[in-house]
FIKOLZA-1660 file (N, C-alpha, C; in steps of 0.1 Angstrom, whole numbers, plus 5000, padded with zeros to 4 digits):
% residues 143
   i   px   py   pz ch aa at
   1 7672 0677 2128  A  X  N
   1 7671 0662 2126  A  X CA
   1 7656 0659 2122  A  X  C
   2 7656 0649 2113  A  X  N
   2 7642 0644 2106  A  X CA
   2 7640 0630 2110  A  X  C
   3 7629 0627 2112  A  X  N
   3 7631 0613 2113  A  X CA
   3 7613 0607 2102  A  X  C
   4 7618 0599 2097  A  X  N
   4 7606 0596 2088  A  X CA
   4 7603 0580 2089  A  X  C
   5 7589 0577 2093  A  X  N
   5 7583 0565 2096  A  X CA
   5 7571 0565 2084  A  X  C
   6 7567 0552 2081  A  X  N
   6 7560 0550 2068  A  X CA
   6 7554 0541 2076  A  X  C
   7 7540 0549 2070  A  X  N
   7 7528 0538 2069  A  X CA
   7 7521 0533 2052  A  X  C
   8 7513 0521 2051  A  X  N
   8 7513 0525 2038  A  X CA
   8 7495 0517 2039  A  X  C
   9 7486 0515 2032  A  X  N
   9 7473 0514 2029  A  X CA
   9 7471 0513 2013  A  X  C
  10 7463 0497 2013  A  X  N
  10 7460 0495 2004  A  X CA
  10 7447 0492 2005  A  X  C
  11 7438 0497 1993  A  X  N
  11 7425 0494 1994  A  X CA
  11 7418 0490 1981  A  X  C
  12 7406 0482 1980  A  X  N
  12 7400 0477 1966  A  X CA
  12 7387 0476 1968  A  X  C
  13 7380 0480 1955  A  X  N
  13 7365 0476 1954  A  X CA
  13 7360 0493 1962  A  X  C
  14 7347 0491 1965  A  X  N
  14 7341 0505 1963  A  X CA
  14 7339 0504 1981  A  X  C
  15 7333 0514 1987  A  X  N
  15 7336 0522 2001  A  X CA
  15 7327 0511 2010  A  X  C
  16 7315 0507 2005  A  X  N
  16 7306 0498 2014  A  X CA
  16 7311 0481 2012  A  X  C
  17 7313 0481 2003  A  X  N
  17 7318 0466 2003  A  X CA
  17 7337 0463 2001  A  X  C
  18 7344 0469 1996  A  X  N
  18 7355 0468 1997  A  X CA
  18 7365 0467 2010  A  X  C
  19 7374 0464 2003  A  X  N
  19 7383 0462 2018  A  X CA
  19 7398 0465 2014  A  X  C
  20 7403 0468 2027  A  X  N
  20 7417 0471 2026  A  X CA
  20 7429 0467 2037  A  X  C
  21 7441 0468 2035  A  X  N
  21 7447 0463 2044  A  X CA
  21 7457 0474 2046  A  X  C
  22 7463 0474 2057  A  X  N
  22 7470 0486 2067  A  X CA
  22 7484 0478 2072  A  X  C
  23 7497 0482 2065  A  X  N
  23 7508 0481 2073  A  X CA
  23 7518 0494 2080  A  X  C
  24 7524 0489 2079  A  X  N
  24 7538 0500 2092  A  X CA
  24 7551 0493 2084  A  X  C
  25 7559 0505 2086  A  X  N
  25 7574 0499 2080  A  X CA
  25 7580 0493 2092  A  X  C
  26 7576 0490 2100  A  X  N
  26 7579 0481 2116  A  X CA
  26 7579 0468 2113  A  X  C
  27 7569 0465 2103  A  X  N
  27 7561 0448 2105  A  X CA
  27 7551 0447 2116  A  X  C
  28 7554 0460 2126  A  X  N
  28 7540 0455 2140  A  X CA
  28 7527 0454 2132  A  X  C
  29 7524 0461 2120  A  X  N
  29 7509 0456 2114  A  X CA
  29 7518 0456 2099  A  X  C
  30 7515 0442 2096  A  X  N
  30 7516 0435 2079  A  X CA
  30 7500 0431 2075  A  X  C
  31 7497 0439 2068  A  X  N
  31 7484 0438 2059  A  X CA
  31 7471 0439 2067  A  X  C
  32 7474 0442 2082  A  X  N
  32 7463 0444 2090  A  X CA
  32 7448 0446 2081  A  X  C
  33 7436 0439 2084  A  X  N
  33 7428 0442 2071  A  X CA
  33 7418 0454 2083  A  X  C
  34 7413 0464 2071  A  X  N
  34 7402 0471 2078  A  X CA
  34 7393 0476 2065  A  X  C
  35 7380 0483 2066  A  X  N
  35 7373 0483 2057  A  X CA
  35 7363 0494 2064  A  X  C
  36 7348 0490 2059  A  X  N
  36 7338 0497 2063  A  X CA
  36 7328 0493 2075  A  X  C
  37 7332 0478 2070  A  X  N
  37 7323 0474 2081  A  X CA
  37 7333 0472 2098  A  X  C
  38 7349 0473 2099  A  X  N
  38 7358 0479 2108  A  X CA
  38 7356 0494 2114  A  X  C
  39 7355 0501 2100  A  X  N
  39 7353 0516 2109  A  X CA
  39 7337 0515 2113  A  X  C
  40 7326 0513 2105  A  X  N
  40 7317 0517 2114  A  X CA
  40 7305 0508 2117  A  X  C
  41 7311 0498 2117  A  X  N
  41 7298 0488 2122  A  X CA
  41 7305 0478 2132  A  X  C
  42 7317 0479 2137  A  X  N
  42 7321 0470 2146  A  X CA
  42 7328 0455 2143  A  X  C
  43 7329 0457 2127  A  X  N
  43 7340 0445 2128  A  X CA
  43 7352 0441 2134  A  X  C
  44 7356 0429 2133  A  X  N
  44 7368 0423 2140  A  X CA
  44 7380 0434 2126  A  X  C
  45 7393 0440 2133  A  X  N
  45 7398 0448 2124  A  X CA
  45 7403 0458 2128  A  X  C
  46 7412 0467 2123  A  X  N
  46 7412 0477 2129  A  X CA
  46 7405 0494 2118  A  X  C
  47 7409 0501 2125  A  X  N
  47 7406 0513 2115  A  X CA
  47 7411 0527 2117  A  X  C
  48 7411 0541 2108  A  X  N
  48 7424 0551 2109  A  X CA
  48 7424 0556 2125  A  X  C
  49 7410 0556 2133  A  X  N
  49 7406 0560 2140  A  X CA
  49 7413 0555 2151  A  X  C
  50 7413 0546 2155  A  X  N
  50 7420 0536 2164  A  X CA
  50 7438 0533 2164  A  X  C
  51 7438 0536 2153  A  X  N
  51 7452 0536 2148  A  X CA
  51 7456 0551 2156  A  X  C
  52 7451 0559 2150  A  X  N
  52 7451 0574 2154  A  X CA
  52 7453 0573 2172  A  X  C
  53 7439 0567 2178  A  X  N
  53 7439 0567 2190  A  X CA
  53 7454 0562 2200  A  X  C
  54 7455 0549 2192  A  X  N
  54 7471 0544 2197  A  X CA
  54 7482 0550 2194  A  X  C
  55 7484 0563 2184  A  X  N
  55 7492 0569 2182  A  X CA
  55 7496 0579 2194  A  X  C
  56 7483 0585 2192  A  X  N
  56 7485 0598 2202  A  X CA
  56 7483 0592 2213  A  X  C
  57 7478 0581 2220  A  X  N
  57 7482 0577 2237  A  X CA
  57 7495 0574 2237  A  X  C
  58 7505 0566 2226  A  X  N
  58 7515 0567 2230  A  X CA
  58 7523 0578 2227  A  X  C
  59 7520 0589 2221  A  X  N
  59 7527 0603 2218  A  X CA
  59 7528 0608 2231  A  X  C
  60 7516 0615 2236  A  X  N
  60 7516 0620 2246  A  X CA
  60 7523 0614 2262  A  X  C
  61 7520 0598 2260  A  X  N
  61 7529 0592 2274  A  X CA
  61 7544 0594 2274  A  X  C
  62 7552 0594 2261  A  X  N
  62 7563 0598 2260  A  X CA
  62 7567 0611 2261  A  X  C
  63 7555 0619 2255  A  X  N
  63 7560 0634 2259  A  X CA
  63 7558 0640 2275  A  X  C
  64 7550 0631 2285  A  X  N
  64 7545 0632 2292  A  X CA
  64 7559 0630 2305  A  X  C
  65 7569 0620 2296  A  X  N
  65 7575 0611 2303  A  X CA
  65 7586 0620 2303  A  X  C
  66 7595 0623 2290  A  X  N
  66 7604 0637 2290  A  X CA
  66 7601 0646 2300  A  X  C
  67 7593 0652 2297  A  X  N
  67 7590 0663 2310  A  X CA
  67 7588 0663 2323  A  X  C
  68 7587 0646 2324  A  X  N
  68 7584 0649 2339  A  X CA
  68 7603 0647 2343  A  X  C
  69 7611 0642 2332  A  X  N
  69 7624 0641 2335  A  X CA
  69 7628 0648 2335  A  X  C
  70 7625 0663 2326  A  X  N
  70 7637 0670 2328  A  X CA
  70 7629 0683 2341  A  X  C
  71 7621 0678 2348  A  X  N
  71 7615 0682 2356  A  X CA
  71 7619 0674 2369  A  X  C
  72 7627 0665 2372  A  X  N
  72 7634 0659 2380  A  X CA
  72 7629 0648 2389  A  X  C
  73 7615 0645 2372  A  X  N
  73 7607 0631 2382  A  X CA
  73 7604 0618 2374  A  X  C
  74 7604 0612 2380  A  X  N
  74 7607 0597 2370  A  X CA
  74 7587 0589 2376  A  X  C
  75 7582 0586 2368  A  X  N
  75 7567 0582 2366  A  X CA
  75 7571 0568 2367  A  X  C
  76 7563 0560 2377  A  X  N
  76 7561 0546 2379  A  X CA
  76 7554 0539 2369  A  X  C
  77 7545 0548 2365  A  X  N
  77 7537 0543 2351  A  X CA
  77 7525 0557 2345  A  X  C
  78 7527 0555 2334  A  X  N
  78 7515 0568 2326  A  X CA
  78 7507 0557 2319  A  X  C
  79 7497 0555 2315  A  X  N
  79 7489 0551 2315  A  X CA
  79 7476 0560 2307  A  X  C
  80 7474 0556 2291  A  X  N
  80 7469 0570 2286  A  X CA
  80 7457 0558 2277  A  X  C
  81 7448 0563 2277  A  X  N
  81 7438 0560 2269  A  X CA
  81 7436 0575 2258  A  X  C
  82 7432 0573 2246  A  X  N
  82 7430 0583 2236  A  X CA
  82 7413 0578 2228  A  X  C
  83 7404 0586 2231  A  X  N
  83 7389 0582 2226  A  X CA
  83 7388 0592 2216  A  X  C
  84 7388 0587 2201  A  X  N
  84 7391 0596 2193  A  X CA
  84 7372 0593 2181  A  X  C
  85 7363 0606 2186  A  X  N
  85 7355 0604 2177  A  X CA
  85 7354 0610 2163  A  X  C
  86 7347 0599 2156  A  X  N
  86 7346 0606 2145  A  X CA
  86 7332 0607 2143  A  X  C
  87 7327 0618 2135  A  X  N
  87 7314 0627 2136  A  X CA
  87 7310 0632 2119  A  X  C
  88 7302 0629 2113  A  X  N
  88 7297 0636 2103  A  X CA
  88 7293 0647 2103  A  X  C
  89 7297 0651 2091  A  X  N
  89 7298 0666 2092  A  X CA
  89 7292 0675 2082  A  X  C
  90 7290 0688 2081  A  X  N
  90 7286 0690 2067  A  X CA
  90 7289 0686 2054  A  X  C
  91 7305 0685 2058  A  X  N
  91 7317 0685 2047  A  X CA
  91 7317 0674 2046  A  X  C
  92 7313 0661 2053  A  X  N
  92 7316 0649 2052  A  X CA
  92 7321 0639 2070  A  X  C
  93 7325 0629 2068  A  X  N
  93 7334 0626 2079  A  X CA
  93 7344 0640 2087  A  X  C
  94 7345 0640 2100  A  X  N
  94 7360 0644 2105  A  X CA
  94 7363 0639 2122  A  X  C
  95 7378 0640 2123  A  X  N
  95 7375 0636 2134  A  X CA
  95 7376 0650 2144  A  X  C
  96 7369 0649 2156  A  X  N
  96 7363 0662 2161  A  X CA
  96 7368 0667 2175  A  X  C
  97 7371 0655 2178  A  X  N
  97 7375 0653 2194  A  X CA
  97 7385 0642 2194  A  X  C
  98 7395 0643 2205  A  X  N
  98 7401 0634 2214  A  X CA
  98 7402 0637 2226  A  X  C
  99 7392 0623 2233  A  X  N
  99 7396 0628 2246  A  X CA
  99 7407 0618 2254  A  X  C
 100 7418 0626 2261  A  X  N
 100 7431 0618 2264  A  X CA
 100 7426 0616 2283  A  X  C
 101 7425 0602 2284  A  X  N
 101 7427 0604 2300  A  X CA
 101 7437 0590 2302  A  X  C
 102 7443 0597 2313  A  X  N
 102 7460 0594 2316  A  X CA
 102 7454 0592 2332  A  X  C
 103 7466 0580 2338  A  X  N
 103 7467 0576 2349  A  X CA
 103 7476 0576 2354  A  X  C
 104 7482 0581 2360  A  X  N
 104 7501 0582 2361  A  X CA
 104 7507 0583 2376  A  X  C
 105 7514 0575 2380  A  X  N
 105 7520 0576 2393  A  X CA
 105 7533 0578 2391  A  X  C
 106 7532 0591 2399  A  X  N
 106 7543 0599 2395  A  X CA
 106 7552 0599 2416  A  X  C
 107 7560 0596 2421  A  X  N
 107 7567 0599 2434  A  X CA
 107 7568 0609 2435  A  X  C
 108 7565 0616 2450  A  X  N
 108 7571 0626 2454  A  X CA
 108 7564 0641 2447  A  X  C
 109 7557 0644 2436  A  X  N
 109 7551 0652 2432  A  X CA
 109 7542 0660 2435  A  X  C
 110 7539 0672 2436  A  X  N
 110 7528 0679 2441  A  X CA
 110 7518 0683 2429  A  X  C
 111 7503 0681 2430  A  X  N
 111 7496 0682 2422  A  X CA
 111 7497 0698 2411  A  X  C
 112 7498 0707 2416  A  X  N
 112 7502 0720 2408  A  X CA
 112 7512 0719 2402  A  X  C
 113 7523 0714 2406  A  X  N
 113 7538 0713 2396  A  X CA
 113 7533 0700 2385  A  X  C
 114 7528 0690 2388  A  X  N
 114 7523 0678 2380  A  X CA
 114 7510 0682 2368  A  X  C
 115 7503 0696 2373  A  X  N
 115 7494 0698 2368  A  X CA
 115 7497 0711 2355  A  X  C
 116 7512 0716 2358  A  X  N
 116 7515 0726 2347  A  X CA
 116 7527 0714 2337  A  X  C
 117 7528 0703 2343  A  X  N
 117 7538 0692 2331  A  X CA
 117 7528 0683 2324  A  X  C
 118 7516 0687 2325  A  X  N
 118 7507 0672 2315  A  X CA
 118 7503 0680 2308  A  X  C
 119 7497 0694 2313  A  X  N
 119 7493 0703 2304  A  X CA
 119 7506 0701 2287  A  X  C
 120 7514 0708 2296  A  X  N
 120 7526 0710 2287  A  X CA
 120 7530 0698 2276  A  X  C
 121 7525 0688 2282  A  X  N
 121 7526 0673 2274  A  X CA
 121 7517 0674 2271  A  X  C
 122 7503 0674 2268  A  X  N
 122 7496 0676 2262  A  X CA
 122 7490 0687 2250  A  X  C
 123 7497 0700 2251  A  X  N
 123 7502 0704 2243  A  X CA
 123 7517 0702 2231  A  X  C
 124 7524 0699 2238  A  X  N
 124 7540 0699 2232  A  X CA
 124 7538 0683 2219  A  X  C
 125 7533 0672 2227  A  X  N
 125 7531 0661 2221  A  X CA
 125 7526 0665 2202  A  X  C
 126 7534 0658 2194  A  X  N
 126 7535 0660 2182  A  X CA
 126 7524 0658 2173  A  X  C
 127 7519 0649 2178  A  X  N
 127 7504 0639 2174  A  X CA
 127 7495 0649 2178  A  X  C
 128 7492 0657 2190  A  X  N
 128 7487 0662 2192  A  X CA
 128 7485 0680 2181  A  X  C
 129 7501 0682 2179  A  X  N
 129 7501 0692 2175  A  X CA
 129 7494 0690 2160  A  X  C
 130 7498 0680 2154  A  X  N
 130 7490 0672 2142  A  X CA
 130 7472 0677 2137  A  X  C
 131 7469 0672 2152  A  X  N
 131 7452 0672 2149  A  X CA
 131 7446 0684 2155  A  X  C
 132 7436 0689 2142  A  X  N
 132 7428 0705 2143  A  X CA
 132 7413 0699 2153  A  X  C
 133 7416 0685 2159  A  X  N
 133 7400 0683 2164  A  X CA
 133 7404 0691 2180  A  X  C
 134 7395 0690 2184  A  X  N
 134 7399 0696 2202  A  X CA
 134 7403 0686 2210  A  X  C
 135 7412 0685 2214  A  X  N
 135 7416 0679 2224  A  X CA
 135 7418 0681 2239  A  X  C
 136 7410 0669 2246  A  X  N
 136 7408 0675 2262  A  X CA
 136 7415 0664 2269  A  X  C
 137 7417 0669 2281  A  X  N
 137 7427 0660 2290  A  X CA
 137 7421 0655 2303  A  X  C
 138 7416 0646 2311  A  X  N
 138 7411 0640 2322  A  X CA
 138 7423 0631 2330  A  X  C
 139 7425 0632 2338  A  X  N
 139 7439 0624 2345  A  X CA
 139 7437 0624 2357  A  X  C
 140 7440 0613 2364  A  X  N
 140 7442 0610 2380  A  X CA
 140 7455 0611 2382  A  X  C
 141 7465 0619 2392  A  X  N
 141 7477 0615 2396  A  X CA
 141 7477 0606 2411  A  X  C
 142 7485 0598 2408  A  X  N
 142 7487 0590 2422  A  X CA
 142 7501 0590 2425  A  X  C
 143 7501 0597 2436  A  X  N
 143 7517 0606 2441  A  X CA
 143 7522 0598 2451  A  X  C
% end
């Protein structure tokens, strides 16, 4: 089975002053605007980075969420922040790191069995498998 979701980005004018806008075949973002002064000066906006970031915190909470089901435990809440930097490089821009920290109240769980299913969700998650940056994991469980 395939499943295919579309994003699409439009952009004009040159890299410092131009601007562009960012949708989803959802409608959740119709023409979202982002640019240069979004990615790196702190404009009101968003940017791929952040996009990226909300991707993979929700990739991983879902894959986080599977596993703890077919592991026989149901999570009161996951709770995932994704800090995705981007770093200049020789080559140019890349992004280099994500760091994922997750809050998750899981019942009944013991930290060693909890602690080989986030691994596993943090590996197995799609988004994750996606990006060559390093990705590290920080998490509190509350049992």
């Amino acid at each position: 089975m395939t499943i295919h979701k579309k994003g699409q980005a439009r952009w004009e004018g040159d890299l410092k002053h131009g601007k562009g806008t960012v949708s989803t075949e959802s409608g959740v973002l119709d023409r979202q605007p982002y640019g240069f002064n979004t990615r790196f000066e702190g404009a009101k906006g968003t940017n791929p980075e952040e996009l990226i970031g909300a991707a993979h915190a929700a990739c991983f909470s879902m894959a986080l969420s599977l596993m703890l089901g077919e592991a026989g435990y149901t999570a009161d809440h996951i709770d995932t922040v994704a800090d995705v930097s981007l770093d200049k490089t020789d080559g140019g821009f890349a992004i280099t790191r994500v760091a994922l920290k997750s809050n998750v109240a899981v019942p009944g769980i013991d930290e060693k069995n909890f602690d080989d299913i986030i691994q596993k969700a943090k590996a197995g998650c799609p988004v994750s498998q996606l990006l060559k940056a390093e990705i590290t994991l920080d998490y509190q469980l509350n049992a």
